[in-house]
Every structure is written in structure tokens, then in C-alpha cells.
Phi, psi and omega in degrees: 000339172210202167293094165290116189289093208242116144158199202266164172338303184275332152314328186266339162292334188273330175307325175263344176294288169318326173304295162318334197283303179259021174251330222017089166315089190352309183217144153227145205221152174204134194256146192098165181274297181309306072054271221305298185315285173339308198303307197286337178318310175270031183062020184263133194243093160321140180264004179201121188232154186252095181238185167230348199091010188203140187234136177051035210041023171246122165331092208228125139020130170261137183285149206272117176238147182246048187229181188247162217199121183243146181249151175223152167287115178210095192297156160321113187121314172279174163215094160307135170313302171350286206284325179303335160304309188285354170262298154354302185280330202260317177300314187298337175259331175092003198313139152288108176224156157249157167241110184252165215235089202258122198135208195251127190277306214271020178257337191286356158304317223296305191243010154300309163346282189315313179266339173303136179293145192300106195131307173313139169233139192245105200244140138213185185291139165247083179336141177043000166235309194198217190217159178262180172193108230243126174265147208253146163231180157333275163293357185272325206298282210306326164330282192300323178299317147320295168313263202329310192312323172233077134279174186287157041040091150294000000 
């Protein structure tokens, strides 16, 4: 859905640090425990960051956030009205939020893509390889909006 970023942690950090500095991304976000952390370690600040509280399905520590925070449900597999609201609300304003997440987080690119403003970068993790990093354009938005219309219906 975007750019994959292949290498180790602290390259892709420096690699996104220049990165940022120099696109200043209208809004930026970042989906995962993993990703998020790294990204606020290196002092790089999302203006919407997503976690669940789990790296690899295994249970971690909640990242330390300064910010105001909301929880929403979203089982594995799905994307919830719930959470598509609170991703709407929080993109369409650029909000500093955190969205913690009980479920699964990684289906939730799906409608920041969709709701971020044209411009906005969406970083999250590619387990053993990087991070993806996706700057939202025309076509990924119009991609996703595609995507999304036909999934199933719970």
C-alpha cells in the first residue's frame, strides 16, 4: 500500500527523520506498538498514533503517550463503525490522539488511508523486514476506498 522501507530499525529511523523534515507531512500517523514507539523514541512526533498493546500477537507494555487518548474495540480481522469514527474524527481535524485499541490494530490503516487528509504519511511496521510508509495520494485514497467498499459486512 506504500513504501517499503527494508532495513534495521535505527536506518529507517534516520531514513524518516529527513524524510519528514523534509516533506512536513500535512498529518502523520502511525499504526503499531512497534513503529509507534520506535518513531516517538526518535523524536519524531504523529499526530495520530494507533497501538493495541501487542507486538506479534504477544502482550507488551503500554507506550508512554502525551497526549489525549481514546479506546475503541476492534476484534481482529475487522474495522469497527466505533473505530472508523474515531479515525475520521481524529484525521479529518489532524488531532493529536492516541487510539488504543482492544482487538487488533492493523486492518486501521485501511481508513486512516481513506480519511487523512491528500498529503498525510501513514508509517507502520512490516514484521522482519521495516516499516511501510505510505504518503496518501489520489490514488492510494481512491485504491482504498475501493478495497474497503467490498469487504464483507459483518
Amino acid at each position: 500500500m506504500g513504501d517499503l522501507w527494508i532495513g534495521d530499525v535505527e536506518t529507517n529511523l534516520e531514513r524518516l527523520t529527513k524524510f519528514v523534515e523534509e516533506k512536513t507531512p500535512v498529518c502523520l500517523a502511525t499504526v503499531g506498538d512497534f513503529v509507534s514507539f520506535n518513531v516517538l523514541a526518535a523524536d519524531v512526533h504523529p499526530d495520530i498514533v494507533v497501538v493495541d498493546h501487542r507486538i506479534m500477537r504477544k502482550s507488551v507494555d503500554p507506550i508512554e503517550l502525551d497526549r489525549e487518548y481514546v479506546n475503541v474495540p476492534n476484534p481482529p480481522g475487522t474495522i469497527t463503525a466505533e473505530s472508523q469514527t474515531v479515525l475520521y474524527d481524529a484525521a479529518r481535524e489532524c488531532k493529536h490522539l492516541a487510539v488504543i485499541v482492544d482487538g487488533e490494530e492493523d486492518l486501521l490503516v485501511l481508513p486512516l488511508m481513506a480519511f487523512m487528509p491528500l498529503g498525510s504519511v501513514i508509517i507502520y511496521g512490516q514484521p522482519r523486514e521495516g516499516m511501510v510508509v505510505i504518503t496518501l495520494t489520489d490514488e492510494r485514497r481512491q485504491w482504498v476506498m475501493n478495497f474497503m467498499a467490498n469487504m464483507q459486512r459483518a
